[in-house]
C-alpha distance (Angstrom), angle and dihedral (degrees) to the residues before:
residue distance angle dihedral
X1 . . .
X2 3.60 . .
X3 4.26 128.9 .
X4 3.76 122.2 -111.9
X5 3.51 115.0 -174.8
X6 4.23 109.7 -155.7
X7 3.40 125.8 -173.9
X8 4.02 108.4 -143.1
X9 3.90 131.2 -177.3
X10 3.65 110.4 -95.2
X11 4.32 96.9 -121.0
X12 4.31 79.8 43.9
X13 3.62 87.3 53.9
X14 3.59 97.2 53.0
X15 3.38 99.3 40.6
X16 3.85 81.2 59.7
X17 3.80 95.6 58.7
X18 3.95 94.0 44.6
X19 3.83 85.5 53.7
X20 4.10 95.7 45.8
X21 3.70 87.0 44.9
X22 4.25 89.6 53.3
X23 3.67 78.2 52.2
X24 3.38 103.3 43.9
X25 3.84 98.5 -126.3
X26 3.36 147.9 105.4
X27 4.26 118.8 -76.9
X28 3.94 75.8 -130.7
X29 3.65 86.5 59.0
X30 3.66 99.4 38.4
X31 3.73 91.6 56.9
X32 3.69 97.5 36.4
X33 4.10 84.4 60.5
X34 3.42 93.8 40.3
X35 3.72 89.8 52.4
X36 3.92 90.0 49.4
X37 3.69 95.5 45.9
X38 4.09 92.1 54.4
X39 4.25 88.1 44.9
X40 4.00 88.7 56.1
X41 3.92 96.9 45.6
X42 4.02 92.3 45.0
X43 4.30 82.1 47.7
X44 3.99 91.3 44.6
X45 3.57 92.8 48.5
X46 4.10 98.6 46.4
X47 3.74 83.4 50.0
X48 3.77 100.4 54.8
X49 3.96 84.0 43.4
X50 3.97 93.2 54.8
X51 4.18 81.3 42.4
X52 3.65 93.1 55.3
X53 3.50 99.6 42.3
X54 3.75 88.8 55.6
X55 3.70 91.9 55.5
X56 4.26 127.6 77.3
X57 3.63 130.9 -149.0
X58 3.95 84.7 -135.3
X59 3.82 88.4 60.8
X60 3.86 96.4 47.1
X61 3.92 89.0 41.0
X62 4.20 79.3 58.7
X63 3.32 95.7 48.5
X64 4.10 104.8 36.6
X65 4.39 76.6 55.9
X66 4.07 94.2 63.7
X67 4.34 86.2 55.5
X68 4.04 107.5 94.9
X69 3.56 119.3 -120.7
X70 3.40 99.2 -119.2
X71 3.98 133.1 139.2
X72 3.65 114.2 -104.3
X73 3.46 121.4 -104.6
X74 3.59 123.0 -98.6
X75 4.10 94.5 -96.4
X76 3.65 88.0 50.7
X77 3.99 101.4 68.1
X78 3.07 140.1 79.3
Protein backbone atom coordinates (compact mmCIF):
# COMPACT_ATOMS: atom_id res chain seq x y z
CA UNK A 1 0.00 0.00 0.00
CA UNK A 2 1.28 3.31 -0.60
CA UNK A 3 0.26 6.97 1.33
CA UNK A 4 -1.57 9.73 -0.45
CA UNK A 5 -1.97 12.68 1.41
CA UNK A 6 -5.31 14.84 -0.04
CA UNK A 7 -6.26 17.94 0.97
CA UNK A 8 -10.28 18.08 1.04
CA UNK A 9 -12.74 20.99 1.85
CA UNK A 10 -13.76 20.87 5.35
CA UNK A 11 -18.00 20.49 4.65
CA UNK A 12 -16.50 17.71 1.72
CA UNK A 13 -14.70 16.10 4.43
CA UNK A 14 -17.51 15.64 6.62
CA UNK A 15 -19.83 14.72 4.35
CA UNK A 16 -17.27 11.89 3.76
CA UNK A 17 -17.34 10.59 7.32
CA UNK A 18 -21.28 10.74 7.60
CA UNK A 19 -21.28 8.63 4.40
CA UNK A 20 -18.42 5.98 5.65
CA UNK A 21 -20.22 5.86 8.87
CA UNK A 22 -23.81 4.92 6.80
CA UNK A 23 -21.50 2.40 5.48
CA UNK A 24 -19.87 1.31 8.24
CA UNK A 25 -16.27 1.87 7.03
CA UNK A 26 -13.47 3.72 7.20
CA UNK A 27 -13.35 7.47 5.17
CA UNK A 28 -10.04 5.66 4.05
CA UNK A 29 -12.19 3.01 2.74
CA UNK A 30 -14.92 5.06 1.42
CA UNK A 31 -12.58 6.97 -0.75
CA UNK A 32 -10.32 4.17 -1.61
CA UNK A 33 -13.70 2.49 -3.23
CA UNK A 34 -14.82 5.44 -4.54
CA UNK A 35 -11.52 5.94 -6.20
CA UNK A 36 -11.68 2.29 -7.62
CA UNK A 37 -15.18 2.51 -8.77
CA UNK A 38 -14.40 5.86 -10.97
CA UNK A 39 -10.88 3.95 -12.38
CA UNK A 40 -13.15 0.92 -13.67
CA UNK A 41 -15.94 3.10 -15.36
CA UNK A 42 -13.23 5.50 -17.11
CA UNK A 43 -11.46 1.73 -18.18
CA UNK A 44 -15.03 0.25 -19.23
CA UNK A 45 -15.83 3.12 -21.19
CA UNK A 46 -12.29 3.49 -23.22
CA UNK A 47 -12.81 -0.15 -23.92
CA UNK A 48 -16.25 -0.06 -25.45
CA UNK A 49 -14.84 3.09 -27.41
CA UNK A 50 -11.73 1.08 -28.85
CA UNK A 51 -14.68 -1.84 -29.41
CA UNK A 52 -16.81 0.40 -31.37
CA UNK A 53 -14.37 1.93 -33.36
CA UNK A 54 -13.28 -1.47 -34.50
CA UNK A 55 -16.69 -2.32 -35.64
CA UNK A 56 -18.63 -1.02 -39.21
CA UNK A 57 -22.14 -0.40 -39.91
CA UNK A 58 -21.44 -2.39 -43.25
CA UNK A 59 -20.49 -5.42 -41.13
CA UNK A 60 -23.54 -5.25 -38.76
CA UNK A 61 -25.80 -4.41 -41.84
CA UNK A 62 -24.22 -8.12 -43.02
CA UNK A 63 -24.87 -9.67 -40.17
CA UNK A 64 -28.45 -8.13 -38.92
CA UNK A 65 -29.35 -9.65 -42.94
CA UNK A 66 -28.60 -13.53 -41.97
CA UNK A 67 -31.55 -13.00 -38.82
CA UNK A 68 -35.09 -14.30 -40.24
CA UNK A 69 -37.84 -12.04 -40.37
CA UNK A 70 -39.99 -13.68 -38.32
CA UNK A 71 -42.51 -12.46 -35.49
CA UNK A 72 -41.34 -13.08 -32.08
CA UNK A 73 -42.67 -15.64 -30.16
CA UNK A 74 -45.22 -15.11 -27.69
CA UNK A 75 -42.58 -14.87 -24.55
CA UNK A 76 -40.69 -12.42 -26.49
CA UNK A 77 -43.23 -9.34 -26.54
CA UNK A 78 -44.17 -7.03 -24.75
Amino acid sequence: MSVLSLRLPKSLHEQLREVAQEEGISVNQFIMLAAAEKVAALSAFEYLEKRANRGSRETFLEILSKVPDVEPEACDTL
